[in-house]
Phi, psi and omega in degrees: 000131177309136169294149171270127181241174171262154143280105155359324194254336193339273203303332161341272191284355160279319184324278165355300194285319164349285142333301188279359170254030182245316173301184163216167217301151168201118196301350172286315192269339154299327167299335160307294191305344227228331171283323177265343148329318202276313201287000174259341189321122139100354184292121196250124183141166158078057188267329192278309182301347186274296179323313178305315180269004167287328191304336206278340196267322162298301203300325176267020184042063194235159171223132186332322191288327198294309195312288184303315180324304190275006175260341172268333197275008181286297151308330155283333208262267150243191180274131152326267197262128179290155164276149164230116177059042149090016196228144178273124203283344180282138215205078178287354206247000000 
C-alpha cells in the first residue's frame, strides 16, 4: 500500500476548491478545476481535495473528459489567466 502524502499546494489549493463550490461553472473555474485535476491525478494522498473535484464535476454536470475538451478549447480560443505585477499567475507545479 502506497505512503499517503501531503501535497506541497495541499492547504492552497483546498482554499480554492472551497471558493470554487460556492461558485458556478465559469471559464476561469473550469480552468482551475481542470488544472488541479491534472495536478492530484494520480496523487497519493489529499483524499479531501480529490473528493472535492469529483463534487465540483457533478455538481457542474461534467465528466473529466467534457472538462479538459472545453478547457482546451478555451485556451485555443483565448487567455484564461491574467499576468499579475508582470508574473505569470498559472502555477502547474
Amino acid at each position: 500500500m502506497p505512503k499517503i502524502q501531503q501535497h506541497p499546494q495541499e492547504k492552497r489549493d483546498q482554499e480554492l476548491i472551497s471558493v470554487l463550490l460556492q461558485e458556478q461553472a465559469n471559464s476561469y473555474n473550469l480552468a482551475e478545476l481542470a488544472r488541479l485535476r491534472i495536478r492530484y491525478h494520480n496523487f497519493p494522498g489529499a483524499i479531501r481535495i480529490q473528493e472535492d473535484l469529483d463534487l465540483l464535476l457533478q455538481r457542474w454536470k461534467l465528466t473529466e473528459e467534457q472538462l479538459f475538451e472545453q478547457t482546451r478549447q478555451l485556451h485555443k480560443t483565448r487567455q484564461v489567466y491574467q499576468s499579475i505585477k508582470g508574473k505569470d499567475a498559472q502555477d502547474w507545479s
